[in-house]
C-alpha positions, 0 to 999 in steps of 0.5 A: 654652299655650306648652308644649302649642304646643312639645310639638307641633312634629314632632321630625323638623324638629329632626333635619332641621335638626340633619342640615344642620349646625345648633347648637342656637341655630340651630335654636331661632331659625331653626326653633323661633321661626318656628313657635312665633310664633302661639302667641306672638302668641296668649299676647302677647294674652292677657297684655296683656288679663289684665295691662290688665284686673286690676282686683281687684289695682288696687281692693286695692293702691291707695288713691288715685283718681289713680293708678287704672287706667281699669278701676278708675276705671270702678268709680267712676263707678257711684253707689250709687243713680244712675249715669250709664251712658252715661258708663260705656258711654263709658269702658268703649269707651276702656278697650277700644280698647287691647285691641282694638288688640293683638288687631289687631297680632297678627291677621295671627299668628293667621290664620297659626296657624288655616293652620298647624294646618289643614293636616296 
């Protein structure tokens, strides 16, 4: 997603800031990052989810119920006959409210994103 992102920063901004005088570093920080940061902010997100929400790793790995994530932990709060879904719906609010609150952190990232690649 990165790549693609890069790949598809104009290189005449590169030769612009080279022409000014710029080195490398001062091009990868001044010009590169300012533009790469929705993209950023995007795979930022996505990674704290994917990492948040690895269940199938927590349920191989670990064996004990006290060190379980909260998504692990929700698998066992199902019975095999009866579970209690409401307080599985409870769980499964507060095991999102992390990944709720990221996305919001990084909101404002990919409104500028969406601008960005409006304009062309």
């Amino acid at each position: 997603m990165l790549h693609g992102f890069m790949r598809a920063i104009p290189p005449e901004i590169q030769q612009a800031a080279v022409i000014d005088g710029a080195g490398p570093w001062q091009i990868y920080t001044r010009v590169v990052m300012p533009l790469a940061r929705p993209a950023l902010a995007a795979l930022t997100a996505l990674a704290f989810t994917w990492i948040f929400n690895d269940l199938l790793w927590a349920i191989t790995v670990l064996r004990s119920e006290d060190k379980m994530p909260i998504t692990a932990s929700l698998l066992s709060l199902q019975g095999q006959y009866v579970s209690q879904w409401n307080v599985i719906a409870a769980g499964s609010v507060i095991a999102a409210a992390p990944t709720v609150l990221v996305f919001l952190r990084f909101q404002r990232h990919f409104v500028a994103g969406l601008n960005l690649g409006a304009v062309k």
